[in-house]
C-alpha positions in Angstrom: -133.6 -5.8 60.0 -131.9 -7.6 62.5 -133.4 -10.9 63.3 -133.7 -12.6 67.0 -134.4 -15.6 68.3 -137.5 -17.1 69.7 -137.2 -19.1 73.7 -136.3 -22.6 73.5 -139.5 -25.2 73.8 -139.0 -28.0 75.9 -141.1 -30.8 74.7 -141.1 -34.6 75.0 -138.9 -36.5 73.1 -141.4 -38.2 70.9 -142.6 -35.0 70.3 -139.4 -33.8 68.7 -139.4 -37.4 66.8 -142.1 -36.5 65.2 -141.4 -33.5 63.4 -137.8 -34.8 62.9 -139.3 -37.5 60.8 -141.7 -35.1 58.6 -138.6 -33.0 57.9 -138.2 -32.4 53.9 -134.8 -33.2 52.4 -132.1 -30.3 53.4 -135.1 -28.8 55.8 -133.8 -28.3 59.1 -135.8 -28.3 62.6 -135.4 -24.9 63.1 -136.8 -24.1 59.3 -139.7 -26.4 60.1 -140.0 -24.6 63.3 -139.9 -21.1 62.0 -142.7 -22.0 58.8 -144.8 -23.8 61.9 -145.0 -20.7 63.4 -145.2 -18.6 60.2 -148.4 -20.8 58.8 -149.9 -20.7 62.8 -149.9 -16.6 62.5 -151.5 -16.6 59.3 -154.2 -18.8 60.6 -154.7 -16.7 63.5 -154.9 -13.8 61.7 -157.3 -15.2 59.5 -159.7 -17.1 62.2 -159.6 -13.4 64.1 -160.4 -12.1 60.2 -163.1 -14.3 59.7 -164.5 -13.4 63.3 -164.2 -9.7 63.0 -166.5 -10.6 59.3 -169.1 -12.5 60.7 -169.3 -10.0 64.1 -169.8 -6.9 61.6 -172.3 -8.9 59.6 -174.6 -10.0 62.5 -174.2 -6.2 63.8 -175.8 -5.0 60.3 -178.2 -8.0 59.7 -179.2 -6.6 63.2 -179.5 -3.0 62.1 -181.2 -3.9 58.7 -183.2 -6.3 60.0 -182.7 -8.1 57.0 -181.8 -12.0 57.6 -181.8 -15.1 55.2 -182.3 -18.4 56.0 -179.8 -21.2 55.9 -181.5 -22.9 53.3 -181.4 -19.7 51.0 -177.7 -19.3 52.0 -177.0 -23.0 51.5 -179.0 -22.7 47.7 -177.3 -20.4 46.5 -173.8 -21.6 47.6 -174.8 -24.8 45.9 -176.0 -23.2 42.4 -172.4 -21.2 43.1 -170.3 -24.7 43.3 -172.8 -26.4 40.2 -171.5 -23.2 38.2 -168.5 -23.3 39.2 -167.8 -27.1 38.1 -169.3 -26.5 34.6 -167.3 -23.8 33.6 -163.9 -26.0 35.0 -162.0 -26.5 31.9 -159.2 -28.8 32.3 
């Protein structure tokens, strides 16, 4: 596949400072740039991901009538995490 290039960004010079001074060793601005807008798609796609979940989930907790409480939900996330540490072997 052919690749093509993305419109300049203007932005102020402190700006560009600032992610010239988080640069790894033999990274270059334009490899920073392109994983910048790499990791932002992936959050975006997950955010809209997580939306679309959560939209589905009100739509059937709305059909089913069937709710639970945040304290239920928050209990059993908890005995989830207590389980989860006691079976962490290191």
């Amino acid at each position: 596949m052919k690749s093509s290039t993305i419109p300049s960004v203007r932005v102020e010079p402190e700006l560009r400072q600032a992610a010239e001074n988080v640069l790894r060793d033999g990274e270059t601005l334009s490899n920073f740039m392109e994983e910048s807008l790499r990791a932002g798609i992936r959050h975006r796609k997950a955010q809209q991901e997580f939306i679309t979940r959560g939209l589905a989930s009100r739509d059937e907790a709305r059909q089913t009538g069937e709710y639970f409480s945040a304290k239920a939900v928050f209990d059993e996330l908890s005995g989830m995490l207590t389980s989860a540490e006691k079976n962490d072997v290191r």
